[in-house]
C-alpha positions as CSV (number, residue, x, y, z in Angstrom):
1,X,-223.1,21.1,-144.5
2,X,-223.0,22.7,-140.9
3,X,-219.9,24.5,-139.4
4,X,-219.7,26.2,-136.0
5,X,-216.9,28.2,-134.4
6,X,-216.7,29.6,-130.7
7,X,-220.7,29.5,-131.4
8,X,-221.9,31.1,-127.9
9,X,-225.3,32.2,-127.1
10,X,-226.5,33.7,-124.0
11,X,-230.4,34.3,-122.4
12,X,-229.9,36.5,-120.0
13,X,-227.1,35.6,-117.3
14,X,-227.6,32.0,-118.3
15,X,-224.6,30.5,-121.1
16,X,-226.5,28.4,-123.1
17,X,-223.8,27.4,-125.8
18,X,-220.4,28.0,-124.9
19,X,-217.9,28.3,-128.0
20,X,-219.0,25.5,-129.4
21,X,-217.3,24.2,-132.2
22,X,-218.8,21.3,-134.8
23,X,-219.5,20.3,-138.1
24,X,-221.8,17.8,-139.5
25,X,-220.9,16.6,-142.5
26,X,-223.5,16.5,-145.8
27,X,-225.0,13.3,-146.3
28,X,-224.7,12.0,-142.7
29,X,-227.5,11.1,-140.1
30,X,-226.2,12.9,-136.9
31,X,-227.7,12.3,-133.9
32,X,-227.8,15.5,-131.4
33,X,-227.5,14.2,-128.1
34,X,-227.8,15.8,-124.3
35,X,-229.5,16.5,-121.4
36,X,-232.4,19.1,-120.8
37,X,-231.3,22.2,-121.2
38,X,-227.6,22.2,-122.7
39,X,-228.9,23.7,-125.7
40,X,-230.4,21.6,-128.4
41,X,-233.2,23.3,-129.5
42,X,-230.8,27.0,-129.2
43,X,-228.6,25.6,-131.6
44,X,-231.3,24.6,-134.2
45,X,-232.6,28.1,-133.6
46,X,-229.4,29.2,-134.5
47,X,-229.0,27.2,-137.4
48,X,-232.3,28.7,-139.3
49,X,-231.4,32.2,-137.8
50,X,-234.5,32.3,-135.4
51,X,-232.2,34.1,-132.6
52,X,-228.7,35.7,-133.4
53,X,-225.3,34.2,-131.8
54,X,-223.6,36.3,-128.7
55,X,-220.1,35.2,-130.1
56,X,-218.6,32.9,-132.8
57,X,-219.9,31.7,-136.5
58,X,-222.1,29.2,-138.0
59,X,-222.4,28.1,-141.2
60,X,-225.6,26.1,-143.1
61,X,-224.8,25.4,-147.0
62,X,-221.8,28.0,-146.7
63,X,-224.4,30.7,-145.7
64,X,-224.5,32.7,-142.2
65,X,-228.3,31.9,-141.4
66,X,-228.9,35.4,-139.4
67,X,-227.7,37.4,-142.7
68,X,-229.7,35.2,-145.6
69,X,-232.4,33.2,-143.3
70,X,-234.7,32.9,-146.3
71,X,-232.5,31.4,-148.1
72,X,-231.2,28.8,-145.2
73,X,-234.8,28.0,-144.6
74,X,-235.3,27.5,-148.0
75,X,-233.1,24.7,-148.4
76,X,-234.2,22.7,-145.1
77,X,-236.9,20.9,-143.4
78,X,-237.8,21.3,-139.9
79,X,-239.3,19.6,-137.4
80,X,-240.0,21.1,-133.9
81,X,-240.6,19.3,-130.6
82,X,-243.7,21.4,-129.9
83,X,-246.0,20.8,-132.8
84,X,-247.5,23.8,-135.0
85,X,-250.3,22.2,-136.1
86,X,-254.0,24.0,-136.6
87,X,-256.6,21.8,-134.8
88,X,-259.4,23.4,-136.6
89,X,-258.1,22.3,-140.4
90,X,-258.3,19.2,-142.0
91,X,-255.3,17.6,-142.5
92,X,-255.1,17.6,-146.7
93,X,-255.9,21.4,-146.6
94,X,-253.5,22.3,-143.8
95,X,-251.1,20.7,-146.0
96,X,-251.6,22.6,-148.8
97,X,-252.1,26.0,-146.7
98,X,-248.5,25.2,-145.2
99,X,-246.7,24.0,-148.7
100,X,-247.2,27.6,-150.2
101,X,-245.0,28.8,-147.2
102,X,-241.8,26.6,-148.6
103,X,-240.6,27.3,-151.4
104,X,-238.9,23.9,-152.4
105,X,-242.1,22.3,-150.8
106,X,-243.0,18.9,-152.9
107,X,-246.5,18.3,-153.6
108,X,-246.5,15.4,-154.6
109,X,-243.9,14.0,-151.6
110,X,-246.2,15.6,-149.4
111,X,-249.2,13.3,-150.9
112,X,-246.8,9.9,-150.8
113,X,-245.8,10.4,-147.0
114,X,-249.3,11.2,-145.8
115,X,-250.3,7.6,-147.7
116,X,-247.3,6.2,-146.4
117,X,-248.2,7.3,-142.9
118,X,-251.1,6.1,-143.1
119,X,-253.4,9.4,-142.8
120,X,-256.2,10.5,-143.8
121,X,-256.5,14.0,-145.5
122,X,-260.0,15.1,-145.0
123,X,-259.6,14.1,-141.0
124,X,-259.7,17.1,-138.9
125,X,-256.5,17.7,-137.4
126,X,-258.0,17.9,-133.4
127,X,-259.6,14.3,-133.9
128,X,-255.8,12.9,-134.6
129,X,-254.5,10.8,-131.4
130,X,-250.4,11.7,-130.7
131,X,-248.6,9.8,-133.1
132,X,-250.9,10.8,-136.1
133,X,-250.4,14.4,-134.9
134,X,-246.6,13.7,-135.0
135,X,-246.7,11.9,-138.1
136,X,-248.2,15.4,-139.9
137,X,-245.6,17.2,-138.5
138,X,-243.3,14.9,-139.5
139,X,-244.7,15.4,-143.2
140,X,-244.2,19.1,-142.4
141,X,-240.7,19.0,-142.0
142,X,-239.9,16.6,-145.0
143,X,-241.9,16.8,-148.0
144,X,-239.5,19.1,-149.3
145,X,-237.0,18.9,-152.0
146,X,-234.5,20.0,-148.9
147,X,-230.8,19.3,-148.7
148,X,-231.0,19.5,-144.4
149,X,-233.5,18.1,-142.1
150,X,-233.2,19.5,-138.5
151,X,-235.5,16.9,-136.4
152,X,-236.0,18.4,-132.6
153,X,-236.8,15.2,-130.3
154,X,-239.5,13.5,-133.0
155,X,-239.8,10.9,-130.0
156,X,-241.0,13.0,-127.5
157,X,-243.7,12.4,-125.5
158,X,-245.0,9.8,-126.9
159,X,-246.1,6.2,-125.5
160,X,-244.4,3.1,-126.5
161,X,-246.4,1.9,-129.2
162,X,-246.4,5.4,-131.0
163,X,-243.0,5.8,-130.3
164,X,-242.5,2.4,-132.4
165,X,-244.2,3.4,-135.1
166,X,-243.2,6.7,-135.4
167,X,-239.9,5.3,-134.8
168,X,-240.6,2.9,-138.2
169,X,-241.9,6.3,-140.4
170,X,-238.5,8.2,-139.3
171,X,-236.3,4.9,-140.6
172,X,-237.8,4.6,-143.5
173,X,-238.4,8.6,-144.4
174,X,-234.2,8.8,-143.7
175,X,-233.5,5.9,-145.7
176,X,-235.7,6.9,-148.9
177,X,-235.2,10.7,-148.9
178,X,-231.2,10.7,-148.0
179,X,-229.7,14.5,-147.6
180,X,-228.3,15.1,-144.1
181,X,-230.1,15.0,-141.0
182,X,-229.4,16.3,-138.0
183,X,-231.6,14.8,-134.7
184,X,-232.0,16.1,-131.6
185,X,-233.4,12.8,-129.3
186,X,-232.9,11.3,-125.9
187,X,-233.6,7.3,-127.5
188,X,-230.3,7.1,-129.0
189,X,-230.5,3.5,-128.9
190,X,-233.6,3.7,-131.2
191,X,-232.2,5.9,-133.3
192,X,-228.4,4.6,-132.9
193,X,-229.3,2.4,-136.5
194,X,-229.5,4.9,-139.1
195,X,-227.1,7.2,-137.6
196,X,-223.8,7.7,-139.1
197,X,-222.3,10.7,-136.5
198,X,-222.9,12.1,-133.2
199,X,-222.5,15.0,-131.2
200,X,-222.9,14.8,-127.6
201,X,-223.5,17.6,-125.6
202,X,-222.5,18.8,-121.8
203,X,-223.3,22.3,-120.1
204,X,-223.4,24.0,-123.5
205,X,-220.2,22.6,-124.8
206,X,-218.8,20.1,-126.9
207,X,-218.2,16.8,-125.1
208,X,-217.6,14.2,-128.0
209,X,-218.5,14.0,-131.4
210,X,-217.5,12.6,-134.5
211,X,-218.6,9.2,-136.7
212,X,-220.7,6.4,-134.5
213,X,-217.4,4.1,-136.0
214,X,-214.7,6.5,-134.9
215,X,-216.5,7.3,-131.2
216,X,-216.8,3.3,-130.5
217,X,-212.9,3.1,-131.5
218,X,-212.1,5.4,-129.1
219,X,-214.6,5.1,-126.1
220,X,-215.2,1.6,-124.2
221,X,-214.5,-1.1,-121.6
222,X,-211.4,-2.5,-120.3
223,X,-210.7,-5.1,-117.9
224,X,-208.0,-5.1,-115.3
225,X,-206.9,-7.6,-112.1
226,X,-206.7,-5.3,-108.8
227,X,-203.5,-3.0,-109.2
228,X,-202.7,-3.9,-112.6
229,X,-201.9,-0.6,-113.8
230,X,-204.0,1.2,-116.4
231,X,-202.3,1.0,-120.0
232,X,-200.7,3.8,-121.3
233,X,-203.0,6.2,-123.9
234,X,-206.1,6.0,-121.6
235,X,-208.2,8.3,-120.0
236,X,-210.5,6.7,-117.3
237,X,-213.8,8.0,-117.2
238,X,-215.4,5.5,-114.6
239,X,-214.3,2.8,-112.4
240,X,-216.2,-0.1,-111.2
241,X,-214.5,-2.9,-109.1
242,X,-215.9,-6.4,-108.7
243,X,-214.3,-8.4,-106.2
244,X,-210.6,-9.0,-107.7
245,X,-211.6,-7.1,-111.1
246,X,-211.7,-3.5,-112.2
247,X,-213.9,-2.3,-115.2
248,X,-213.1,0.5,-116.5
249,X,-215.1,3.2,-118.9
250,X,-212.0,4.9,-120.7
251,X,-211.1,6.9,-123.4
252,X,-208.6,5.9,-125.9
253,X,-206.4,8.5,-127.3
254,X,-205.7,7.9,-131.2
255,X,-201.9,6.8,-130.9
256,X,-202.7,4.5,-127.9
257,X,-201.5,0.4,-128.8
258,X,-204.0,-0.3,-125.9
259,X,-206.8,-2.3,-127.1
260,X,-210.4,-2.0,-125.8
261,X,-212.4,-5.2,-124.7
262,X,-215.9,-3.9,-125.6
263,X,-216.6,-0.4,-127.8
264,X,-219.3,1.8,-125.9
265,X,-222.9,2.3,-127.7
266,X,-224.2,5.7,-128.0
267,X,-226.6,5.3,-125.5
268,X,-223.7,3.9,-123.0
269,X,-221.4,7.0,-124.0
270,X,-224.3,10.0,-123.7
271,X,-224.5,7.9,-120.2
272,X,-221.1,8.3,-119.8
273,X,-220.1,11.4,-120.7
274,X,-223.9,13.8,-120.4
């Protein structure tokens, strides 16, 4: 669904993506993790052709998204962090002003999700508290008869209990709409549920992705007695010794026979690794 070569992207001085090189497969729920800054929201700007690449290729549905963004944006949903909303329209009309924008915008989805969510469609928009507000925009970005959602930090800002049941609205928009998702969020742990890749992130570059299945395989814990000697096929990527025992985070290459003692959770690896 979404291919990247040597994708770089510059502001300025300042390397924001440096050859980066992924792919996220159709169908899957990828989570998009990484610090501040690495690059996130550049590379979903690159994917709808908002901003053109300094070097490499990308690829959304087989099509370069700077030569045919129409076409690109036609066949996605997107959700940013910042919301777009229009405080000054009520929520049913600002749907229906927004729908004629999309051109594989549902009318009908967009009239489920907003009683699904819970929302009222003659409320004005600037009465709505923070997770109503991101519920809309959530609506926004998938009541579409899209093949890719791009979801920029839909946790964001928000307090607990919002977060919870925003949370909730994501799991069960994912599981009823399927297509491929690709989320940018810090709660990984949240989010780690649904999720059936990742790609992590550092300093504008790749530093792991792949399946959630294939990344625990090959990233955990081991356990060694002071100077045992690490086994071979592992990379250590932290050491922490308690009195006569050494844990280790390692790596595990694929044709390693070492076996790890606990696999690493995505919120552990982005720990890890961002």
């Amino acid at each position: 669904m979404i291919e990247a070569k040597g994708l770089t992207k510059r502001f300025g001085k300042k390397l924001v993506l440096d050859g980066i090189g992924c792919t996220v497969e159709k169908g899957s729920v990828t989570l998009l993790l990484g610090r501040n800054g690495v690059g996130k929201t550049t590379l979903f700007h690159l994917l709808q052709g908002m901003v053109p690449a300094d070097g490499g290729t990308v690829r959304v549905g087989g099509l370069d998204p700077f030569r045919e963004p129409e076409k690109v944006k036609a066949s996605l949903g997107w959700l940013p962090e910042q919301d777009t909303l229009y405080n000054a329209w009520r929520v049913g009309d600002f749907l229906d002003y927004a729908g004629a924008f999309y051109p594989s915008w549902d009318p009908a989805e967009a009239g489920r999700l907003t009683a699904k969510f819970g929302l009222d469609p003659k409320a004005k928009i600037s009465t709505l508290n923070r997770g109503a507000r991101r519920k809309l925009s959530l609506i926004l970005a998938m009541a579409h008869q899209a093949e890719l959602f791009l979801l920029d930090e839909p946790l964001s800002g928000l307090d607990p209990i919002f977060r919870e049941e925003i949370l909730l609205s994501l799991i069960e928009a994912i599981q009823e709409k399927g297509g491929t998702f690709l989320i940018a969020s810090h709660f990984a742990e949240e989010l780690e549920t649904v999720a059936t890749h990742a790609l992590l992130l550092k300093e504008g570059r790749v530093a792991a992705q792949g399946s959630v299945d294939a990344l625990k395989a090959s990233y955990g814990e081991v356990r060694l007695k002071a100077g045992e000697a690490v086994p071979p096929g592992l990379e250590v990527l932290k050491e922490t010794t308690l009195g006569d025992q050494r844990l280790l985070v390692v790596k595990r290459m694929p044709d390693s026979p070492a076996r790890l003692d606990n696999a690493l959770s995505l919120t552990e690896l982005f720990k890890v690794l961002a």
